[in-house]
C-alpha positions in Angstrom: -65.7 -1.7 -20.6 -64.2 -5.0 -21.5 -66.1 -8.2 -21.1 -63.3 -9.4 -19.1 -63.2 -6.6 -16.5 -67.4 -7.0 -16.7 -66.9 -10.5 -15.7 -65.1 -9.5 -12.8 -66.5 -6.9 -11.7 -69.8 -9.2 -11.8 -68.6 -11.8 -9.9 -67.1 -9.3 -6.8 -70.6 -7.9 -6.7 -72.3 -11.5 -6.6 -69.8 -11.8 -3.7 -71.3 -8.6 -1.8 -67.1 -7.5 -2.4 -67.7 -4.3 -4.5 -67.5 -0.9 -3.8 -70.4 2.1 -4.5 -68.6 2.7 -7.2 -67.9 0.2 -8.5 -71.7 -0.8 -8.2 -72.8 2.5 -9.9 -70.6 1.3 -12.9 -72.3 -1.9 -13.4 -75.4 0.1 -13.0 -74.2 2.4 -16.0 -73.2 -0.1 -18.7 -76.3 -2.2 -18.3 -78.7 0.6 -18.4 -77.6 0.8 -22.2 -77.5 -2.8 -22.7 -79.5 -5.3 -23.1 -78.8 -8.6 -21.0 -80.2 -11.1 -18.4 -78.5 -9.2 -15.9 -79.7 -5.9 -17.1 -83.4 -6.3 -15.6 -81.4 -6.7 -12.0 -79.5 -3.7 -12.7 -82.7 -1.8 -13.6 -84.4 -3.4 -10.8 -81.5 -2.1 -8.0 -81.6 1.5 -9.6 -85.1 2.0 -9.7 -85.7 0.7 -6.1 -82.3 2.7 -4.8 -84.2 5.2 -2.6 -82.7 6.8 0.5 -83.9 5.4 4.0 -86.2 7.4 5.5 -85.4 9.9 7.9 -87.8 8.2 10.9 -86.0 4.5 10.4 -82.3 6.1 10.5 -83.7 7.5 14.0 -84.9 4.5 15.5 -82.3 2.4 14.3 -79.9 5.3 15.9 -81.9 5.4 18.7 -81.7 1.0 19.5 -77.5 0.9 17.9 -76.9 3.9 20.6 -78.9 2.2 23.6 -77.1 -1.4 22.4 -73.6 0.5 22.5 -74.2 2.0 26.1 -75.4 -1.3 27.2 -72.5 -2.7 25.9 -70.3 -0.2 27.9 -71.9 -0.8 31.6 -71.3 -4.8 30.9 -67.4 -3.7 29.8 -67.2 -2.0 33.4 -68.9 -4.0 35.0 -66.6 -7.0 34.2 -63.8 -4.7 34.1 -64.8 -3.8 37.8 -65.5 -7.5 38.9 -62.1 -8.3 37.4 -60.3 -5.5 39.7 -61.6 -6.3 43.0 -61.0 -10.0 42.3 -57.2 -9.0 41.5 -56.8 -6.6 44.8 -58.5 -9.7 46.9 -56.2 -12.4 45.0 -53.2 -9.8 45.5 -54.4 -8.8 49.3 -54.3 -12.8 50.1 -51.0 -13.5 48.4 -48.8 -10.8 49.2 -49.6 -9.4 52.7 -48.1 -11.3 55.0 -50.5 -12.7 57.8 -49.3 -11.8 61.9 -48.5 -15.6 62.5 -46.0 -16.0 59.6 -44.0 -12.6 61.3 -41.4 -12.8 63.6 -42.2 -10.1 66.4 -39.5 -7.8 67.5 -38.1 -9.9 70.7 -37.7 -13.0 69.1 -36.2 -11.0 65.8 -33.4 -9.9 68.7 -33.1 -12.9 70.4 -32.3 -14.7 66.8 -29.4 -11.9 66.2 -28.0 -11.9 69.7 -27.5 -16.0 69.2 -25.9 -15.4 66.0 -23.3 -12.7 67.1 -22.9 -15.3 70.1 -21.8 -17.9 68.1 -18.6 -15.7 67.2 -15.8 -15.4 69.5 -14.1 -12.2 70.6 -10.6 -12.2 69.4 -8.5 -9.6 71.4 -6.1 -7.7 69.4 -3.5 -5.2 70.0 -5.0 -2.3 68.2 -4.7 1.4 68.4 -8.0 2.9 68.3 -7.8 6.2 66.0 -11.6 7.7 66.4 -14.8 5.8 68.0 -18.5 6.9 68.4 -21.8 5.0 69.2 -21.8 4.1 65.5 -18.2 3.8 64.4 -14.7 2.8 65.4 -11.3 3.2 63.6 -8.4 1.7 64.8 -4.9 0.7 63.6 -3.4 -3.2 64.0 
């Protein structure tokens, strides 16, 4: 390995930016060398053991219970949050009694308007009439 690439490779790892590999390298070259940073290197290898078994369970065991507890604050906001928008929505958009018109003065408003046009009498042939439609001819 170049002294170069060393260099770097060093520095990324002083930075806590390397990869395992990357670390097992360094780890490799300065087990055959002989340099200040070789009694880390020796150091990190020899105290690289595996985590016991009983602390990857507890620690399991208290990032599960912090992940569910998590969750129920998530739905509980996200529950808070929906009931706040069906009250906000239920006091904008449904429209109160007093602001309605009821039916007789909803009439009375339309019979005033069709009274304020005058009935023209034309001579007209009427063709077909119903309750709903009439066809005639000028």
């Amino acid at each position: 390995m170049k002294k170069e690439q060393l260099k770097e490779l060093l520095e990324l790892y002083l930075e806590g930016k390397t990869t395992r590999n990357e670390e097992n390298t360094l780890k490799e070259y300065y087990k055959g060398n002989s340099d200040v940073d070789n009694v880390w290197f020796q150091f990190i290898r020899n105290n690289d053991n595996p985590m016991p078994e009983e602390l990857k369970q507890s620690l399991s065991a208290v990032l599960n219970t912090k992940q569910e507890s998590n969750i129920r604050i998530r739905r509980a906001l996200l529950s808070a949050a929906a009931v706040i928008i069906v009250i906000v929505s239920g006091i904008l958009f449904i429209p109160r009694q007093s602001d309605q018109m009821n039916k007789n003065q909803i009439i009375a408003t339309l019979n005033e308007a069709i009274g304020m046009f005058e009935e023209v009498d034309l001579e007209r042939e009427v063709i077909y009439e119903d309750e709903a439609l009439i066809i005639y001819l000028k």
